[in-house]
N, C-alpha and C positions, 0 to 999 in steps of 0.2 A: 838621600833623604836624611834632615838634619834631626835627632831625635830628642824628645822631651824629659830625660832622663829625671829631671823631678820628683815629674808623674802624683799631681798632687792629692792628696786626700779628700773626697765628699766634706768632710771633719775631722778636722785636729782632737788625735789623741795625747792626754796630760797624764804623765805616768808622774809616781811617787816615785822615785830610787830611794831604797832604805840605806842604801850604801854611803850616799852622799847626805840623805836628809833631805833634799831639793826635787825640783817638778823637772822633766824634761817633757817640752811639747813636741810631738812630733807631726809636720802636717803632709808628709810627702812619702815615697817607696824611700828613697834614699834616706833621707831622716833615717826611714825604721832599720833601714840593712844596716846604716852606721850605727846606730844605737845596738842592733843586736852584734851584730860583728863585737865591737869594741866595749860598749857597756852595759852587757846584759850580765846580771847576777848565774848563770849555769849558761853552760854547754854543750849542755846535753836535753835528751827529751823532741818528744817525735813532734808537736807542736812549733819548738823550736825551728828545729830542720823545716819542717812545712812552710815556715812564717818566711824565712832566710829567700826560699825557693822560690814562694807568690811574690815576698819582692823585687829579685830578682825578674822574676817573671813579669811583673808591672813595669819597669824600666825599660824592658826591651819589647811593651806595648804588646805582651802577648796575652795581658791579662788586665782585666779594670782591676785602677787603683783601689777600686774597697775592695775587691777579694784579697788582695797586700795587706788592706787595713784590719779584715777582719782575723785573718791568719795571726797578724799582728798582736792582735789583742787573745786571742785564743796563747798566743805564747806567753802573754803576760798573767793572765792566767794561769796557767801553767805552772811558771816561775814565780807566780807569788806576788807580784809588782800588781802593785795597787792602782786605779786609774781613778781621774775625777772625768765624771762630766758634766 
């Protein structure tokens, strides 16, 4: 079985990065695990780890893509990253 690694979002989240200045959309598990892997402002924090885990978890179809999405955002929270919608 070929798998949908995607795993796309109900709705795209549009984070601020205060880092860059600019929007990152993210509409998928992958998006968010790249985005926290590589360019999330901290490293730490128990939302974080959660968010990391649902996406992975969404990728390998253990889990609907919005609990990925909401985790997701609960990290951004977290970390401060401001969202539009």
């Amino acid at each position: 079985m070929e798998r949908n690694t995607l795993r796309p979002f109900p709705a795209a989240v549009t984070l601020v990065m205060s880092d860059t200045g600019g929007y990152r959309r993210v509409n998928t598990a992958q998006d968010a695990t790249e985005t926290l892997l590589d360019h999330w402002p901290i490293r730490d924090g128990e939302a974080y780890l959660i968010a990391i885990q649902a996406c992975l978890d969404a990728i390998m179809e253990r889990v609907h893509p919005q609990a990925a999405r909401n985790a997701f955002i609960k990290a951004a929270e977290e970390a401060g990253v401001s969202l539009l919608q």
